[in-house]
Structure formats: C-alpha cells, structure tokens
MIVEX-651476 format. One line per 10 residues: number of its first residue (from 0); their letters; for each residue y, z, x negated of N, C-alpha, C. Coordinates in nm, 3 decimals. Layout:
# residues N
NUM> a> Y/Z/X/Y/Z/X/Y/Z/X ~ ...
# end
This chain:
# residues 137
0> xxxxxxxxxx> 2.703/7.411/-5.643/2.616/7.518/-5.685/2.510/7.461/-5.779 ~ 2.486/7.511/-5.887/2.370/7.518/-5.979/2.279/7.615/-6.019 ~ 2.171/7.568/-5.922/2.051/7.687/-5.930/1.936/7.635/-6.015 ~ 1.842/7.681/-6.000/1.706/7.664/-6.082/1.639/7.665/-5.950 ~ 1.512/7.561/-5.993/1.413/7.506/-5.872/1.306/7.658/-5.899 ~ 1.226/7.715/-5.818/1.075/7.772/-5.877/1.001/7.749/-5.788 ~ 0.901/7.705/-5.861/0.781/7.665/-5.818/0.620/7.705/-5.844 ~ 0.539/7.756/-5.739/0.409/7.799/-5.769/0.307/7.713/-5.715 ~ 0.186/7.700/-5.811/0.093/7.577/-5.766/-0.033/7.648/-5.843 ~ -0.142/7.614/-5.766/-0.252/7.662/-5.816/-0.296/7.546/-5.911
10> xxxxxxxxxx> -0.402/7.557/-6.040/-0.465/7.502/-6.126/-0.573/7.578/-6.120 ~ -0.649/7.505/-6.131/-0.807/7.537/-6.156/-0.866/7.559/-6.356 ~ -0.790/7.597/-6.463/-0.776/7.655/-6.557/-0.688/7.674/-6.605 ~ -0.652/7.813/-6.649/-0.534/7.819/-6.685/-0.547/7.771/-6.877 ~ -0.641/7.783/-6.911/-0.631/7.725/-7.085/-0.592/7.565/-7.071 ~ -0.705/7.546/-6.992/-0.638/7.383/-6.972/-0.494/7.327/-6.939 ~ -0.454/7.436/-6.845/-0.290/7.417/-6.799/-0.192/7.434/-6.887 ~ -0.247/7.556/-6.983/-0.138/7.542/-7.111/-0.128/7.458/-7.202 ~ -0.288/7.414/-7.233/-0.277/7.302/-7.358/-0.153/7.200/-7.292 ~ -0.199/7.154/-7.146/-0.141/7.051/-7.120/0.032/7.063/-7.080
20> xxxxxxxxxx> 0.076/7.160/-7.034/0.212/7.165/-7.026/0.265/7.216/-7.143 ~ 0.193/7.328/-7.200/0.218/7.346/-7.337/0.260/7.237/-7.463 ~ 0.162/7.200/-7.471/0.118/7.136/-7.589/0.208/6.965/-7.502 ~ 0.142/6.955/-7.402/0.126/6.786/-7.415/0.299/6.751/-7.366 ~ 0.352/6.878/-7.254/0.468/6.825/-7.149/0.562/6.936/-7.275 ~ 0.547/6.969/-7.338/0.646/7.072/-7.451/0.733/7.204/-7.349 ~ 0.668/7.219/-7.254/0.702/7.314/-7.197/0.713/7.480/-7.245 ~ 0.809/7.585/-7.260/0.785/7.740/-7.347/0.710/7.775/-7.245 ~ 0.630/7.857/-7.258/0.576/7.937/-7.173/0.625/8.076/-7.191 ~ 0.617/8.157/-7.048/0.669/8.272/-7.034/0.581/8.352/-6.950
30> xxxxxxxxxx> 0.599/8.391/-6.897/0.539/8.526/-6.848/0.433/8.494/-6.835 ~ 0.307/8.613/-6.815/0.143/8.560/-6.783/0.052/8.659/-6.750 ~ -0.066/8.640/-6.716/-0.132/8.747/-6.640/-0.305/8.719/-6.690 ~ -0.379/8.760/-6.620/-0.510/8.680/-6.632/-0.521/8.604/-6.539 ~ -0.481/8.570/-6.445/-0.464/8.479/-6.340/-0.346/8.386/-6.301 ~ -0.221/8.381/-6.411/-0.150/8.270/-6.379/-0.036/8.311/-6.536 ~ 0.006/8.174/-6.494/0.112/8.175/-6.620/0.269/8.106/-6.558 ~ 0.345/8.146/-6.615/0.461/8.079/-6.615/0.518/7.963/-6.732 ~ 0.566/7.861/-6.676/0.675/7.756/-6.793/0.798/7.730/-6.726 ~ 0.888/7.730/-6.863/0.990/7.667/-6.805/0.942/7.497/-6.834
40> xxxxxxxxxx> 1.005/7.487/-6.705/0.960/7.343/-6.687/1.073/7.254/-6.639 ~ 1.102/7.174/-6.754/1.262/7.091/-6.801/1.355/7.194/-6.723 ~ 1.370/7.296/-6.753/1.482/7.381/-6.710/1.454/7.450/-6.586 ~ 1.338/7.498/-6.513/1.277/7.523/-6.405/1.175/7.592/-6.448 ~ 1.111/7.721/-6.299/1.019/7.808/-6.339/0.912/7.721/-6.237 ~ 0.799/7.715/-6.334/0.699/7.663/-6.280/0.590/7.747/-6.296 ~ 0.488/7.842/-6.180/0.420/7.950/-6.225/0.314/7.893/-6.190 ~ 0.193/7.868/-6.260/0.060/7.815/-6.213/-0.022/7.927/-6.190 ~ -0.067/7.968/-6.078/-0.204/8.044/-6.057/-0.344/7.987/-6.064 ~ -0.415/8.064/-6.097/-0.601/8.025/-6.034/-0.602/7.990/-5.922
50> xxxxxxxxxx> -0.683/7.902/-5.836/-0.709/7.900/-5.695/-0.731/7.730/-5.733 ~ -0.746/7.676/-5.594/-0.738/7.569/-5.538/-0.662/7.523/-5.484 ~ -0.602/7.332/-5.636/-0.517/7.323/-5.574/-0.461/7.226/-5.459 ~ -0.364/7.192/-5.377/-0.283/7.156/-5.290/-0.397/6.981/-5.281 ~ -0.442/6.980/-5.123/-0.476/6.818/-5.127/-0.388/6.723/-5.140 ~ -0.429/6.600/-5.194/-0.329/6.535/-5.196/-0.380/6.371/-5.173 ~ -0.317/6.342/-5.086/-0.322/6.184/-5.036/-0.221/6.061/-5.092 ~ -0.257/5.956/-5.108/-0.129/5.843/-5.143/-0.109/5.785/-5.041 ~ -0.027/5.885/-4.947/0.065/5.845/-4.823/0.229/5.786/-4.865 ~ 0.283/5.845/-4.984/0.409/5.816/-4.978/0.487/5.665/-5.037
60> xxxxxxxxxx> 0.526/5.625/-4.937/0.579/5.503/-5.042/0.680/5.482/-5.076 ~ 0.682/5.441/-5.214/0.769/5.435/-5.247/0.798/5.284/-5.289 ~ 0.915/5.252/-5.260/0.930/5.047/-5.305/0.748/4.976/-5.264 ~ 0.729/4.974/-5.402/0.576/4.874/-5.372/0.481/4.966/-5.386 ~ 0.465/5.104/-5.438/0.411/5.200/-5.452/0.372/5.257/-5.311 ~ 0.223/5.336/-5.370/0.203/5.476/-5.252/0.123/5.527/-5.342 ~ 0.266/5.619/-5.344/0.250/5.773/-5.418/0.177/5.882/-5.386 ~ 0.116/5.984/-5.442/0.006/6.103/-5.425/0.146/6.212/-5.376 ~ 0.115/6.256/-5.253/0.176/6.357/-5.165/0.098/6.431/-5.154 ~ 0.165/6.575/-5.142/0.245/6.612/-5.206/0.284/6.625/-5.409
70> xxxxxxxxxx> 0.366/6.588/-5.443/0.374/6.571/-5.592/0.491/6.662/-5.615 ~ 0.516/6.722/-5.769/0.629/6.812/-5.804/0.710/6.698/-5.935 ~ 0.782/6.716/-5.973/0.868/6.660/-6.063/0.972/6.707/-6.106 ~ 1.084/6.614/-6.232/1.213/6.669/-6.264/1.255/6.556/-6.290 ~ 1.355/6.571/-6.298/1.474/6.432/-6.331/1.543/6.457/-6.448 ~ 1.510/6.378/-6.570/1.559/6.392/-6.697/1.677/6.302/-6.690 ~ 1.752/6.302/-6.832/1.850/6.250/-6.901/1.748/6.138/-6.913 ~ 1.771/5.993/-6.915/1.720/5.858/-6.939/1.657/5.949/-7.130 ~ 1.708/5.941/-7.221/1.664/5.937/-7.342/1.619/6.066/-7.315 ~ 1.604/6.170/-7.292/1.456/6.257/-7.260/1.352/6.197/-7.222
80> xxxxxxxxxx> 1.374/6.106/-7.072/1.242/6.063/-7.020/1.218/5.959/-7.097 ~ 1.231/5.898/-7.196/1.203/5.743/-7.268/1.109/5.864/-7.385 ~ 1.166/5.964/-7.449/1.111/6.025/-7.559/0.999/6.096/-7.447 ~ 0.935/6.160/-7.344/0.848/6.199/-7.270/0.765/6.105/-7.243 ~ 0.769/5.973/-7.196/0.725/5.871/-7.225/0.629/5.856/-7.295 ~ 0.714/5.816/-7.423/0.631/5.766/-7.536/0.530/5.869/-7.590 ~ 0.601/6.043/-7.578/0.507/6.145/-7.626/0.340/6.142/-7.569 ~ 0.401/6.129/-7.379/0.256/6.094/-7.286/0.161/5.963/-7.347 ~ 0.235/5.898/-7.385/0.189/5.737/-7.419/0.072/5.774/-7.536 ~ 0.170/5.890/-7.626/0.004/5.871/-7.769/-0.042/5.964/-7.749
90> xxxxxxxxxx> -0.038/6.026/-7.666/-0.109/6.161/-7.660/-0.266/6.116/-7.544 ~ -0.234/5.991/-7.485/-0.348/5.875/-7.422/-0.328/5.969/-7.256 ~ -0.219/5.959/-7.236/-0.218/6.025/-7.083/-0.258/5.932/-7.004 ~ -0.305/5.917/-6.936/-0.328/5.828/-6.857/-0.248/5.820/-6.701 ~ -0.146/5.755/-6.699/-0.077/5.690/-6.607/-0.132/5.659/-6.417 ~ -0.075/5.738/-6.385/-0.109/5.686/-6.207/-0.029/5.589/-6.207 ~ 0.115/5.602/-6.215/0.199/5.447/-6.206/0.305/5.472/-6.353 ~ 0.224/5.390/-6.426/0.301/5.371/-6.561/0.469/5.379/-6.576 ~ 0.536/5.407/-6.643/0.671/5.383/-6.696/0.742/5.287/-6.638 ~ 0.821/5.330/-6.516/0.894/5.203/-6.480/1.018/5.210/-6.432
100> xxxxxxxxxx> 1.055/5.099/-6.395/1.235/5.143/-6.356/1.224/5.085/-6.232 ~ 1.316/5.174/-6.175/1.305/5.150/-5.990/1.456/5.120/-5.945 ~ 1.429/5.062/-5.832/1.573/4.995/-5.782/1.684/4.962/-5.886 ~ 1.637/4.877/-5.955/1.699/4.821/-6.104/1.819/4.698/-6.055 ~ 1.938/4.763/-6.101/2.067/4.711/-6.040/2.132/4.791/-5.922 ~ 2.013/4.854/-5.883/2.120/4.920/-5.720/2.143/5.061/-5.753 ~ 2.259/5.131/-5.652/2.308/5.250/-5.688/2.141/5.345/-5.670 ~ 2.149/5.421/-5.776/2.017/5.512/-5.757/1.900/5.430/-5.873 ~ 1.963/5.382/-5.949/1.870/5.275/-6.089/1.809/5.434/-6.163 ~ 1.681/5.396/-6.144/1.595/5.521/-6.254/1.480/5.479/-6.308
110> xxxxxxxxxx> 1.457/5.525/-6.387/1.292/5.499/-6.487/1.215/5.636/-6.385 ~ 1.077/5.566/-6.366/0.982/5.686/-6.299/0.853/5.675/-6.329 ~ 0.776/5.761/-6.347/0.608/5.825/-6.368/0.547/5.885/-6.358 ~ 0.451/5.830/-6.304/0.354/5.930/-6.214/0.224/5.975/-6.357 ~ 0.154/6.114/-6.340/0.063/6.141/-6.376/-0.031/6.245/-6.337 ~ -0.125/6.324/-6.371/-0.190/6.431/-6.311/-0.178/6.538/-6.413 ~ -0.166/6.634/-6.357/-0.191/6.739/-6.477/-0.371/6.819/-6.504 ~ -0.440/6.854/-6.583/-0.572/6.843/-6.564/-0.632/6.902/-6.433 ~ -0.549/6.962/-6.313/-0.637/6.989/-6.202/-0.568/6.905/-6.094 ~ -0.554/6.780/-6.153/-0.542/6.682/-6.063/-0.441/6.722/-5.947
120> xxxxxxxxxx> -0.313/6.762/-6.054/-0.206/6.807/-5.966/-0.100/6.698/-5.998 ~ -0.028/6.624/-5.895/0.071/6.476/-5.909/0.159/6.518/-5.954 ~ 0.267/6.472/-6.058/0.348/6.477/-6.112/0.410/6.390/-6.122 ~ 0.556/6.326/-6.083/0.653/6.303/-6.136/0.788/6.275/-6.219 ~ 0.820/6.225/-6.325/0.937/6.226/-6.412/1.053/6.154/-6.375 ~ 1.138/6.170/-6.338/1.215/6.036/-6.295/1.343/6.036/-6.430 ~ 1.419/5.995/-6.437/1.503/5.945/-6.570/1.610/5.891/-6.520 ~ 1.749/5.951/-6.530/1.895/5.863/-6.485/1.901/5.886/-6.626 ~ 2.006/5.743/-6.625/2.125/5.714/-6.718/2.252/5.860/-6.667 ~ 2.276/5.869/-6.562/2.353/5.895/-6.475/2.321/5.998/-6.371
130> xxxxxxx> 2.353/6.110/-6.411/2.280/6.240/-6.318/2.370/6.199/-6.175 ~ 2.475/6.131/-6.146/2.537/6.120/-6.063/2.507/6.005/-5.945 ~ 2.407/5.896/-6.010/2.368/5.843/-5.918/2.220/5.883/-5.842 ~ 2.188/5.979/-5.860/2.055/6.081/-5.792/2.036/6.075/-5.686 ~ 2.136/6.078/-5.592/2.162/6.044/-5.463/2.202/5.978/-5.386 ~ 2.238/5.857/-5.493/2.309/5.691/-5.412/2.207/5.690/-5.311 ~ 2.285/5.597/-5.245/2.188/5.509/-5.125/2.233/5.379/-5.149
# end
C-alpha cells in the first residue's frame, strides 16, 4: 500500500512558517485560513496551525546522538537530500546535528539532519541511496 503521511503541528507564526517551508524547505503551499496553512511536504500534507507547539526533549538516541523528541521528517532520494542540504547550508540554517551518514556500511546506510523550523519545531531529513533499505536491521 501507498498512502500519504498527514500531519498537523502547531507554529507560533504562520508568516514565519511560510517563509521557512516555503521559501527555505521549497515546499507548494495549499490550502489556508487565518489560523493555519497547509504544504505539501516532500510528497505529504503537512498543516501548521497557531497554538503552542509540542515540548520537546533530547531523549532519543540515536547511534552517538540524542535527538529532540518528538521530531517529524521525510526520507528523500540520496540526491534530493544532498541538493536540500546544500540549499539549508547557504541559506545559513543552522544545524542541530549537521549532514551526516549513519550506519555507514550496514543494511539501513542513510545521510540524516536534524534542524528546527522557526517555532522550534525538530525536524528530520533522512536520505537513501535505496528506498528499500528503510527498514533493514
């Protein structure tokens, strides 16, 4: 089965939320209100409302990492996430855990990056060569 993820998360501006998924993550935007907006987001509905959003702790670990939980993400094509990358890179995003490749050699090899979106909401990119190893162990 191939569905679409959707997802709703509060932001604390919505102008700010567009510049930045807009403009910075190249996300279309779609539907909208005075109180929330929609993007497709890498192929997913992502609807941001007003409010306050979700706490978040760096409980999760990951390898040598501890990651900000709860976090949202997508899993690109490797040469999407290398060109997302570099876009975040001059655009001066600033990095929770920079551009990196994880379990490098073992089944489940991916590039991953952490960042915030401006209401300090965690984000994730992860990057296969190989949509098929997503779920190695």
């Amino acid at each position: 089965m191939n569905s679409l993820f959707h997802l709703a998360i509060n932001v604390t501006d919505l102008d700010a939320a567009r510049a930045f998924y807009g403009t910075v993550l190249g996300c279309e935007e779609g539907r909208s209100s005075d109180t929330w907006v929609d993007f497709d987001f890498f192929g997913h509905q992502l609807s941001l409302h007003l409010g306050e959003p979700f706490k978040t702790t760096r409980t999760g670990r990951v390898g040598d990492h501890m990651v900000m939980m709860p976090h949202m993400g997508a899993v690109l094509r490797l040469d999407d996430w290398l060109a997302l990358a570099d876009r975040l890179a001059a655009k001066g995003i600033a990095f929770d855990i920079p551009p990196v490749i994880r379990f490098a050699g073992e089944p489940g090899e991916q590039r991953t990056m952490f960042f915030f979106d401006p209401s300090d909401n965690p984000i994730e990119i992860k990057g296969f060569k190989d949509f098929d190893g997503l779920f190695s162990a």
